[in-house]
N, C-alpha and C positions, 0 to 999 in steps of 0.2 A: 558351556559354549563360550567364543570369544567375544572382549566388548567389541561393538560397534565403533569403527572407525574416529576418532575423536571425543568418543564417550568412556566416562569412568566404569571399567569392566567391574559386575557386580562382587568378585573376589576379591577386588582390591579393596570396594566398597565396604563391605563385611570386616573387613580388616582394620578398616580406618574409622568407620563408626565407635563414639564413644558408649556403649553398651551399657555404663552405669548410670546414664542422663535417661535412656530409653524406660520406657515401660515395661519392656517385655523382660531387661537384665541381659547377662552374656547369653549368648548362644550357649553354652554347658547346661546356663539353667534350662532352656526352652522345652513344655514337654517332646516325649517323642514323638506324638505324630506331627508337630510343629518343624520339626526337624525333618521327618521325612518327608513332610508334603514341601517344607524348602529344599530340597536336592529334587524332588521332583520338578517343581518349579523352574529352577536353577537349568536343568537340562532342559526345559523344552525349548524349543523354536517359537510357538504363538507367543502373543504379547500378553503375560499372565500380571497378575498384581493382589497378592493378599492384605485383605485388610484384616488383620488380628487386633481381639479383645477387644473389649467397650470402649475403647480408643481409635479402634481403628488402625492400630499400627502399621504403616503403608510398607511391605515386604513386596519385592519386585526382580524381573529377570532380565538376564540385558538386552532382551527382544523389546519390553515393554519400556525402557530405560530412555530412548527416545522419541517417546510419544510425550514425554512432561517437560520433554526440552531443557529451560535453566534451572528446573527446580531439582533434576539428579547433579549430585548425588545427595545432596539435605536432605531429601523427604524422606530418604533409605532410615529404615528404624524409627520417626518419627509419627506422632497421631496424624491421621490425614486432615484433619481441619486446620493445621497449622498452613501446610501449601496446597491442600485445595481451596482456601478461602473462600475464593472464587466463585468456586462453583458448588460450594457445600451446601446453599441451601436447596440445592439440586439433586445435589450425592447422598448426602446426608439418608434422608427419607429411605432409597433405594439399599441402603447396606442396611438401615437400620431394621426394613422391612424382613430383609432374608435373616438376619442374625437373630433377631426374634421369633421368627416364625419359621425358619427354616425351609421357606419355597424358594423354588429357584424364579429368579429375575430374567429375563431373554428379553431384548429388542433388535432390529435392526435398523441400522442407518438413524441411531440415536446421536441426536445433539447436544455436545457440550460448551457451554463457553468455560475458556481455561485460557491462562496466562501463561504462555509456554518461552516467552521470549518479553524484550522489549514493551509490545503492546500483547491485546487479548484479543481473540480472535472464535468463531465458534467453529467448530469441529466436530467430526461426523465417526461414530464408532457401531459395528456389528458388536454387541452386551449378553455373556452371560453369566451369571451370580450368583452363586450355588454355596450352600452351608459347606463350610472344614470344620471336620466334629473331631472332639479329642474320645482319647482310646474307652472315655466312658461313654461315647455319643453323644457326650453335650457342645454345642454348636461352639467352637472356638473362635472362629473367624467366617470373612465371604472371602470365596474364591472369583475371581473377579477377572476371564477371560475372554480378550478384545478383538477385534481386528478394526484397526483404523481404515474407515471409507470416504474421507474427507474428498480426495481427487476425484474418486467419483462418481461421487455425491453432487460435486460441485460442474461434475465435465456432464452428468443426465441434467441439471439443471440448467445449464449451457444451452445445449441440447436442445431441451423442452422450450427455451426464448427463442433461440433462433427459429424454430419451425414455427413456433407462432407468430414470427416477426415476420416467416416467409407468408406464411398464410395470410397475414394482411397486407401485407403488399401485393399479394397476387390479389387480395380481395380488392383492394385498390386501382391498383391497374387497369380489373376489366372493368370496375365502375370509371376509370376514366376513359376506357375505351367507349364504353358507350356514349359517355362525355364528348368525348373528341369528334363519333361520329355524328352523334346530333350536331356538333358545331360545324363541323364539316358540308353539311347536307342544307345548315342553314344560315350559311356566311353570306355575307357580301360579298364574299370577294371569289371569283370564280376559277373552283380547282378542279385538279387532275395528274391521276397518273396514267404515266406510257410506258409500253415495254422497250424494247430495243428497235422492234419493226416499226414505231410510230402507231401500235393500236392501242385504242383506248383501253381503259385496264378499271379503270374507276374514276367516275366524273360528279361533280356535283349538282342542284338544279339549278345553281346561278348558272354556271358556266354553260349548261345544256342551252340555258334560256336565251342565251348570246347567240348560241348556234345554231336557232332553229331549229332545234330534236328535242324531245326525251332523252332521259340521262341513259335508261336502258338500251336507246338506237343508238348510243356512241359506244357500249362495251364491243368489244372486238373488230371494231373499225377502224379503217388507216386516218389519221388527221387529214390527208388529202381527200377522203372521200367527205367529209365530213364539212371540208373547207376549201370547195375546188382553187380557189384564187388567191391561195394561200401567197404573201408576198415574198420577192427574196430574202428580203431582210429575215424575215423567221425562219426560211429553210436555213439559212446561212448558221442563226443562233442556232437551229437543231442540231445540227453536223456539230459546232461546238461542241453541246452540252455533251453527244455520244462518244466525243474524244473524249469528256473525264474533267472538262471545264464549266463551272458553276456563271450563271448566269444572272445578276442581282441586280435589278431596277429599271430593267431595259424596257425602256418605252419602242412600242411598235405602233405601227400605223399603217391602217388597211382595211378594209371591205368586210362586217359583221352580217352574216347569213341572217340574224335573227334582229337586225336595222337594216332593210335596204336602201331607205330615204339618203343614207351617206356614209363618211368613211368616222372609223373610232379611230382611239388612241388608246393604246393600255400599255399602264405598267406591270411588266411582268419580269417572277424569277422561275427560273430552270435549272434545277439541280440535279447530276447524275445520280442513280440509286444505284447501290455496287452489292453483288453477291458476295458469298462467303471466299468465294477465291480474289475478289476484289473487280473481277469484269463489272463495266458498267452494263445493270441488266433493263436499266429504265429510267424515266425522268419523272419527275414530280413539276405540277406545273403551278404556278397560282397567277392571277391576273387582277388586274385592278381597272376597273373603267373609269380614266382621268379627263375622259372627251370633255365634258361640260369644266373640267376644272382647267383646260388647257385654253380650251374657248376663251372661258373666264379670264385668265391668266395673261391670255394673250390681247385681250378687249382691254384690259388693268395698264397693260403694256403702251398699247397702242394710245390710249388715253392720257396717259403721262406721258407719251412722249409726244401726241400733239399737244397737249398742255403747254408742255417747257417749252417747243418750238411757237406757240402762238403765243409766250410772251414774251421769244425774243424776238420775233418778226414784226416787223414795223410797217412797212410794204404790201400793200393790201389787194394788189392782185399776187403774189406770191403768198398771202396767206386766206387768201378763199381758195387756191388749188392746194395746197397741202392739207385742206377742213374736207376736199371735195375728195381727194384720193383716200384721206385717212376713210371717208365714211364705205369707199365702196372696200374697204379691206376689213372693216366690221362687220360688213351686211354680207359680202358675198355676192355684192352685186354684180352682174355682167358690164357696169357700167354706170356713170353717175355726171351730174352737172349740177354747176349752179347758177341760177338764176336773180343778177340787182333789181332791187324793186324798184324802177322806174315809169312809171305810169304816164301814158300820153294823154289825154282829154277824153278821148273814148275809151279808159282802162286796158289798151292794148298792147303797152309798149313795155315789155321784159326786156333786159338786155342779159345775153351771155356772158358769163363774169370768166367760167373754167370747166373742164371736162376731163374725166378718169376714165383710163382706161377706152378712149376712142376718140379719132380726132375731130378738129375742128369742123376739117370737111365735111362729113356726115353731117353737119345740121346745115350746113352753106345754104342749099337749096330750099328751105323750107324756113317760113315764116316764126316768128317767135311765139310762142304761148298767148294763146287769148283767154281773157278772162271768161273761160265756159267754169261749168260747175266743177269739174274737175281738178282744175287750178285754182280757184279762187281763195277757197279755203284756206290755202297756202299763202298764196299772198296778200289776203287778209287777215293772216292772225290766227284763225278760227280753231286751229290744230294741225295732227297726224293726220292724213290719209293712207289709208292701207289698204291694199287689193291684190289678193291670192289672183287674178286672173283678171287684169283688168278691161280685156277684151268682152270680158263678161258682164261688166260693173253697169249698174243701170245710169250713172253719172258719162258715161262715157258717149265722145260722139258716133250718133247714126245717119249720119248726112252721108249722101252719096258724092263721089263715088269710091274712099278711103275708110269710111265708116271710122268716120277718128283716126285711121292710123293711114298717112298721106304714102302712096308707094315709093317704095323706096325705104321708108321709115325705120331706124334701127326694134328689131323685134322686140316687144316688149309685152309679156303677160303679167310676170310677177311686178308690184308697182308701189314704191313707199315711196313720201314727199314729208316731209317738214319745212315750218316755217324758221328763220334765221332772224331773232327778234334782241331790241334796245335794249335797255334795262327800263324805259318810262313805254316800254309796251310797242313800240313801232316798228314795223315789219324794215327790215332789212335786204331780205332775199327769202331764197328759197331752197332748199334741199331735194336734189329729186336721184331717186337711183331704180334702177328698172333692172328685168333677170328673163332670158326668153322665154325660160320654166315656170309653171304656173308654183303656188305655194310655198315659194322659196326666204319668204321673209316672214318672220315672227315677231312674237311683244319683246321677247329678250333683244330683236333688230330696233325696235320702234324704241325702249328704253338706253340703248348704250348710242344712238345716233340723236336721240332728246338731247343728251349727253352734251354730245358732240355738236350740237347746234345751238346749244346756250354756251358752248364753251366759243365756240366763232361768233357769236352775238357781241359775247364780252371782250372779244380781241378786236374784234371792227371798230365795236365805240371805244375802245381803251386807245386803239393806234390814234386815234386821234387827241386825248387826253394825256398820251404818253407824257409829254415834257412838263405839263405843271404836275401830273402824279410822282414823278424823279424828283420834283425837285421838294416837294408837299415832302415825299419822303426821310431825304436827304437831310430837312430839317429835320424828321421826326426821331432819326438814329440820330445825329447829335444831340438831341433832349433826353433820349432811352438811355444810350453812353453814359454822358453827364452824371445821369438819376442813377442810373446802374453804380458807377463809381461811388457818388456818394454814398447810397447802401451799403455798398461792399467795404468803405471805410470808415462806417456805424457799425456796421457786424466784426471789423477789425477790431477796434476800442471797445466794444463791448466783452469782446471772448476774454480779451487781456485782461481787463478787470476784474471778470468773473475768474479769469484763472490763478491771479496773484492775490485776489482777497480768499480762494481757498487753500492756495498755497498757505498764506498767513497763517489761517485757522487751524490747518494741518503743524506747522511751524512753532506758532505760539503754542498749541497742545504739550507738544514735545521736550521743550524749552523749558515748560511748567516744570516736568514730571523729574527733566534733565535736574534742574534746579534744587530739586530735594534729595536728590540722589548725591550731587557735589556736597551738600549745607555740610554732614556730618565728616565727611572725608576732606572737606576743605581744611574743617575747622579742628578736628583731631588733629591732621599733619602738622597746624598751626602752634597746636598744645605744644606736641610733641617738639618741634626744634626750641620754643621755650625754656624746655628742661631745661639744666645746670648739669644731671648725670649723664646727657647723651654722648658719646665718645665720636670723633669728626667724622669717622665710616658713617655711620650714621643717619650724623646729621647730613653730610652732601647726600644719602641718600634720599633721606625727608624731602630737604631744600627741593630735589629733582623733582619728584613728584608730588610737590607743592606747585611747584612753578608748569608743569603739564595739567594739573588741576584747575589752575587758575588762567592758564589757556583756552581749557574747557568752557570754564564759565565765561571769558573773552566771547566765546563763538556764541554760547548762548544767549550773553547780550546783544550780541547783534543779531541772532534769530529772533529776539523779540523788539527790537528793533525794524528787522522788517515786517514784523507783523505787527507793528504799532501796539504793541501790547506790553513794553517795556515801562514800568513806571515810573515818569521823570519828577523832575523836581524842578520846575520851571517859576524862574525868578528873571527881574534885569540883569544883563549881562553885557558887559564892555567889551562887543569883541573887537576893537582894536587894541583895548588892553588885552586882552588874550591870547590876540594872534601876536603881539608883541612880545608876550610873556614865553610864548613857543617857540619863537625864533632859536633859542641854542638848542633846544629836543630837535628841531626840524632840522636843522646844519649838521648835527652831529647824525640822524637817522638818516639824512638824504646821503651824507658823502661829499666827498668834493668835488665832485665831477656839476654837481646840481649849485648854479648859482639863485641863489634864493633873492627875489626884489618884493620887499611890502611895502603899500600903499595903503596905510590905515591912520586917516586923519583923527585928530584929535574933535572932543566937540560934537559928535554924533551920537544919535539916542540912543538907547539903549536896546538890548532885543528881548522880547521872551524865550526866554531857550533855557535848558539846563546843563551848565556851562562844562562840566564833568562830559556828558555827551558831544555837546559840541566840537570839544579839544579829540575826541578820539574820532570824531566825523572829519576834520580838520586832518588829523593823524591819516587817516585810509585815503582822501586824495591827495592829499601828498606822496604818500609811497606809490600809489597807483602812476601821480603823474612821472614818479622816477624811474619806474619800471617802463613806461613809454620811451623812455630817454638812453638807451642804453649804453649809450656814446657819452651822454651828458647835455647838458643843456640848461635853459631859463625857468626857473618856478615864478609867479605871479603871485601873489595874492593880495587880493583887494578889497578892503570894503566898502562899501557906500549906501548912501541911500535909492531906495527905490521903488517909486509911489504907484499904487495901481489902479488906476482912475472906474477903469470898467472890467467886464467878465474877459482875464486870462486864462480860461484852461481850469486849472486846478487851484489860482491863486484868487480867492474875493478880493472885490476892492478893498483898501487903506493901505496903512503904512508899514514900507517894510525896510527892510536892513538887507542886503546884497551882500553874502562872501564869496566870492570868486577865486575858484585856485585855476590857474591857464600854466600850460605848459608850451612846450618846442616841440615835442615827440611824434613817433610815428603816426597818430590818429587813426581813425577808426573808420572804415566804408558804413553806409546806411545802415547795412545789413547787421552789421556789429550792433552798432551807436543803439538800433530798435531795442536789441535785447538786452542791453547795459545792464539794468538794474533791475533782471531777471535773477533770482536768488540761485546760487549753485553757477552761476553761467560763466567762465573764465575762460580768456583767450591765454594765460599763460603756463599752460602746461600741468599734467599732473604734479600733484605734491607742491605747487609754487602759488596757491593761492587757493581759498575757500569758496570764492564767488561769491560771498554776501557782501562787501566794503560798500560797494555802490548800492545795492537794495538795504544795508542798513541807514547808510544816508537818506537813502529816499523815504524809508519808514519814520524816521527820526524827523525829518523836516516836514513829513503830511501829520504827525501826530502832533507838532509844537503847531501847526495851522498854517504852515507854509509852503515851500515845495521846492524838487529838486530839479533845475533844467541843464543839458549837456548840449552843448557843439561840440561836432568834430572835422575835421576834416584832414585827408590823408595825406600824412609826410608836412599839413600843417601843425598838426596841433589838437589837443582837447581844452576845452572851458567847460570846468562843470560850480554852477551857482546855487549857493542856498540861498532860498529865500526865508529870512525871517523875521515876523511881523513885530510891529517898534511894541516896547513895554510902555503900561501906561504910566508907569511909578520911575524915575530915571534914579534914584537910589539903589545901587548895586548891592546884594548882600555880600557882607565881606566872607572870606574862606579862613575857615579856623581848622588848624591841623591841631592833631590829637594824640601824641605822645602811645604809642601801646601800653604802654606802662604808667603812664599818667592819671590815667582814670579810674584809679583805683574806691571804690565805692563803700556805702554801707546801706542798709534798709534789708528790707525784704520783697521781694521778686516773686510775683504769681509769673511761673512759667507756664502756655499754655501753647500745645503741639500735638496732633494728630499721628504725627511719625516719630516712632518711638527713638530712631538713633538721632535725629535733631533735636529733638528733646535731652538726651542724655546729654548730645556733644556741648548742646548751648547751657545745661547747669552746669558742666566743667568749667566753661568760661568763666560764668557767671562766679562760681565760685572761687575761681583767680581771681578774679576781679573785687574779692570783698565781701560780695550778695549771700544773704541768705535765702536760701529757694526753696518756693514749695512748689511742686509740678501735678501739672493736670493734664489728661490726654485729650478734652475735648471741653469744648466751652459751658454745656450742663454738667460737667464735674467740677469745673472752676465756681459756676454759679452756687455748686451746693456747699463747696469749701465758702462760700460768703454767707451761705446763708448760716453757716454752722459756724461761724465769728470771724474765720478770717480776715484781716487787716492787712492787706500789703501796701507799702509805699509805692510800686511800681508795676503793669500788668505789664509783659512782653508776651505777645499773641501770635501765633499764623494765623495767616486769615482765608485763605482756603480751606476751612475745614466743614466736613458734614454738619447737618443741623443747621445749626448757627454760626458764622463768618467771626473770623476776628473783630472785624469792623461794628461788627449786632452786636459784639462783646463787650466791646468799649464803650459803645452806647449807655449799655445796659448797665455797665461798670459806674459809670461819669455819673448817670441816675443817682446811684446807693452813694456809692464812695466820689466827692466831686473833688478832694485832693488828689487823690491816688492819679498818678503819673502813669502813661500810655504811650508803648511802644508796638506799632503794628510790623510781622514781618512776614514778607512774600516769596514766592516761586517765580513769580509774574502776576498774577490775580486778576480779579475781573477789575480792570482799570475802573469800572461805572458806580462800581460797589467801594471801589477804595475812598474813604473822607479824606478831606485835604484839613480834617481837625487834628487828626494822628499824624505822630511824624512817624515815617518809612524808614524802614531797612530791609534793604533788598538783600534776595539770597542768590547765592549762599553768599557766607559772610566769615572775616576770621578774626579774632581778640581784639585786634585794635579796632575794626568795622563796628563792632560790638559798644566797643568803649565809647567811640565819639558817639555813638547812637544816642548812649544813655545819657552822655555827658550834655547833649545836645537840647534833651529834653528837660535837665535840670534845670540848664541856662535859661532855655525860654520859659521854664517857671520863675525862674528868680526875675 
């Protein structure tokens, strides 16, 4: 038969196998029934595969030819354990069993994992395995007859999940149907469905309970029958919802069969239910009974808004009728007054203050309140009076001929009184609200008009306190103000601090790490333009990024810098000799647009500063102040004295030194000026400035012990001042420059360096330089090179290194060896740890940095 579409047909196969590499030899050799069970093979349609001889030889038809995927046409002629791998320790067994024994093998829906492509995957075959005997009868091979059931194998086990998946869903379902219904039967909230006629269909017990029935007497009943007084407002919402419109949150109001004492409120929704053709065939109803919470709501209401009205009312018969009216719109009374407590000699004289809801007239004819027992209480203090039917009340009068209630008398059964009291206890008035209907006032009446009668107590005596309490006040917000502000500009000053001394920490980290990373690449590029053989390509290339390297490290000094962590070398410093000394760098960097004026008297003391920083603190406002000047204009700079008697800010008392650089320039709003010497913060553009100049000045002048302060102001001008404090020695150290090439040495150099490419670059030097070096990577290898005789003339150390510090080094050095000469060198380091008995070289560093170092240390031995 033909091969399969894409596949190597087995004729071709046969053809192209190399038959001398095989086991089995050419097919000439193979016996004959080898031969003829392959032509039988060969013809069939099922998917056949002989394994021949103790090998296994994998012989196959191009039915079977696609079930091993990328393995035909290789496996063709080869042992099957070369590309079954796989699955040999599977197969294996089953050939081995028939070939031996000669029973046939049969399964179905047997699983294989096999590697047919790409990845492996397991696969599903109908198996049977049957001895191929040669012409003597002795078992040659298995005959090994398939049919691949993978699809469905895989579409029954499909099958099998989803039916169990339906099965527990449905098992699910009706457990939550029963779920539903117990919730349903025992909600708060009161449901039901209706059909399309308005008859009940299914109601729950809340909702029955509303309406006065069993849930059973609402099935098949019209809602009107159920609820004769049904109001418009709901039939209206009905008609909606059977248009096909949903109904969500709609509060009603009306007449509850199963309360008749009064009217509810419910919030309800009404949803159409729609058949399979889409007719709406019913409604679904649910309701919420919000009576008490609207009462509530509305009492909450009422109350704050006499509240705010009795504390802007000042006018005290307009705010005993707005106490009198709020109370009968709490209680529900028919009707309400109030009564001043003014008492005549024989405790008879109430006078009428205001009346709600009925007029004046009605009491005209009829004498005021006597102190019987029924009043007195009230106007004694004594409490609430309360009476469901006061007609009834054994307090009440029985004198003829009115029996208490004179004719004429507004009707009065239901009966509540409160008294209207000081705050030092002293009856004021009275509260009285009366209802024709017996039982009509409750504790929830007596509790929200309590309420309301200490809130008229404290308005009566407050109208009268009004103007010293305004003004008691008025002072008391300007004190709160005041105290507010200042907090709020102690939490200002504090965040700032907290945020730029972890700036710092974060800064100086960096700076360190920056620092050891430039020492070797400084100091290589340094070597290199040196040479004598480098050709000028070259060297401008060097120079180039020499000169971007020591850029780098520019910024780094001043990263640490503003985090005070840069390690100076603080001596007396002449800066009027200094700034004098700048004067042609300054003219020449500023331009000529900047006319430059110094004021740097002679005769002034000296400062503590280290004068190398200074000049470059000097340098950044300068440019700073010419970049303000864009047009051109006046530079300043000034020095002077400037004494600090008591606590300025950031500066201690004593003596300091003043340099002031003032410009003409654009200046700077608050807003600006605050953030000046925030690190990164630059008002001139990308790429035109780093934003540290000003926060390295300002780190540089808090870490010499002085400080930095800025005026500005716009289209005036900036002034920015260092302060720094006078030196107590007025002997200036002089400045000795140092030849690159001058300092050529001899001795021997204990090199000691934790980072192995500053280690190597600094023995280059060293060895330009003359030195003989022996190098250490760590301060216990230096120590054991002493203990093991070493003698150096000179140690050169890092001093951030694990274990033991450069600094512990030279200690320990100075102990043993007290000639041997000590040079400490840094990243930045812990300034706390650094001795001021070592002399410093800071990193990175390059040949000549090098040279004066040592040469510097020699001198001050000599």
């Amino acid at each position: 038969m033909s091969g399969v579409q894409g596949v190597v047909p087995i004729e071709e196969t046969l053809a192209r196998v190399d038959w001398t590499a095989s086991p089995l030899g050419p097919p000439s050799g193979w016996p004959a029934s080898l031969r003829t069970l392959m032509d039988t093979i060969r013809a069939a349609r099922a998917q056949i595969v002989l394994f021949w001889g103790p090998d296994h030889v994998a012989l196959y038809n191009d039915a079977y030819a696609p079930s091993i995927g990328t393995k035909h046409p290789a496996a063709f002629g080869r042992p099957a354990r070369e590309y079954w791998a796989e699955l040999w320790d599977d197969l294996e067994p089953l050939l081995r069993g028939v070939y031996n024994t000669g029973e046939t093998f049969s399964a179905r829906d047997r699983p294989f994992y096999i590697e047919r492509g790409a990845e492996g995957e397991t696969v599903y075959f109908d198996v049977s395995y049957s001895a191929a005997r040669l012409e003597d009868g002795a078992i040659g091979g298995v005959l090994c007859i398939v049919s691949e059931t993978t699809k469905r194998v895989l579409a029954e086990r499909d099958l099998r999940e989803r039916e169990a998946a339906l099965q527990l869903r449905e098992q699910q379902a009706r457990t939550q149907a029963d779920q539903l219904a117990a919730i349903y039967q025992a909600s708060p909230v009161g449901l039901a469905v209706l059909d399309a006629d308005l008859r009940y269909v299914r109601v729950n017990d809340m909702l029955a309970q509303w309406n006065g029935a069993p849930a059973e007497a609402h099935v098949g009943r019209r809602i009107s029958e159920m609820i004769p007084d049904l109001s418009e407002q709901a039939k209206d919402l009905f008609r909606r919802v059977l248009g096909g419109e949903p109904v969500w949150g709609q509060e009603v109001v009306g007449p509850t069969p199963g309360r008749p004492e009064g009217i509810s409120v419910w919030r309800e929704n009404w949803v159409p239910l729609r058949d399979a053709r889409g007719t709406v065939s019913g409604i679904a109803v649910s309701c919420e009974d919000v009576t008490e919470e609207r009462l509530a709501q509305r009492a909450v209401e009422t109350l704050n808004r006499v509240g705010t009205a009795l504390a802007q009312e000042h006018d005290l018969e307009r705010l005993v009728q707005l106490v009198t009216d709020a109370g009968v719109e709490l209680s529900g009374a028919a009707f309400g007054a109030f009564f001043y407590n003014v008492v005549d000699a024989r405790g008879e004289s109430y006078r009428l203050y205001a009346l709600s809801d009925v007029s004046r007239e009605a009491f005209d004819g009829f004498p005021m309140p006597r102190n019987t027992a029924i009043f007195a209480p009230t106007f004694e203090g004594l409490g609430i009076v309360r009476s469901d039917d006061i007609t009834r009340d054994e307090r009440y009068g029985r004198n003829a001929p009115g029996k208490g209630m004179p004719e004429g008398h507004l009707p009065v059964r239901s009966y509540l009184a409160l008294p209207v009291m000081a705050r030092d206890g002293a009856v004021l008035g009275g509260l009285f609200f009366g209802h024709p209907d017996a039982a009509r006032f409750t504790a929830r009446h007596e509790q929200l008009l309590s309420s309301l009668a200490g809130q008229a107590g404290v308005a009566i005596e407050n109208a009268r306190l009004l103007q010293r309490v305004r003004e008691a006040n008025e002072q008391l917000e300007k004190r709160v103000q005041a105290r507010t502000a200042e907090l709020e500009e102690a939490h200002a000053v504090l965040r700032q601090s907290q945020k730029m001394e972890a700036m710092g920490q974060l800064t100086g980290g960096v700076a360190h790490d920056f620092n050891n990373l430039l020492t070797p690449i400084v100091g290589n590029l340094d070597l290199i333009c040196m040479r004598q053989d480098v050709d000028a390509r070259t060297r401008r290339l060097v120079d180039a990024a020499l000169q971007s390297a020591q850029k780098a490290s520019a910024l780094v000094q001043r990263l640490l810098a503003f985090a005070r962590r840069q390690p100076l070398q603080p001596m007396a410093v002449d800066l009027s000799r200094l700034v004098n000394d700048m004067a042609g760098l300054l003219a020449s960097t500023l331009g000529p647009q900047i006319r430059i004026m110094l004021d740097c008297p002679a005769g002034l003391p000296f400062a503590l500063a280290d004068a190398n920083q200074v000049e470059m603190a000097l340098l950044n406002l300068s440019v700073n102040a010419r970049d303000a000047m864009p047009d051109g204009g006046t530079l300043t700079i000034r020095v002077a004295r400037g004494d600090v008697a008591g606590d300025q800010g950031d500066l201690a008392p004593g003596a300091y030194l003043r340099l002031s650089v003032t410009d003409t320039g654009q200046g700077m709003d608050p807003a600006t000026l605050a953030r000046a010497i925030e690190p990164f913060f630059s008002t001139k553009g990308v790429g035109k400035g780093t934003g540290l100049g000003l926060s390295m000045v300002h780190g540089l002048a808090s870490q010499l012990g002085g400080a930095l302060q800025l005026e500005s102001h716009c289209d005036r001008g900036t002034s920015a001042t260092l302060w720094l404090p006078v030196a107590a020695n007025d002997q200036a150290a002089p400045h000795q420059a140092v030849s690159p090439r001058a300092a050529n040495g001899a001795g021997l150099v204990l090199l000691v360096d934790d980072e192995d490419a500053v280690r190597v670059t600094t023995r280059e030097m060293l060895a330009s330089l003359g030195y003989e070096v022996v190098e250490a990577p760590s301060a216990p290898a230096a120590l054991r090179l002493i203990d093991d005789g070493l003698r150096p003339d000179m140690l050169l150390s890092d001093h951030m290194m694990p274990d033991i510090t450069g600094t512990q080094l030279a200690k320990m050095l100075r102990e043993r060896l007290p000639a041997t000469q000590i040079v400490i060198m840094s990243g930045y380091a812990d300034l706390g740890s650094l001795s001021p008995l070592f002399p410093h070289l800071p990193k990175p560093f390059i040949r000549a940095d090098l040279a004066r170092a040592l040469q510097r240390d020699w001198e001050d031995v000599a």
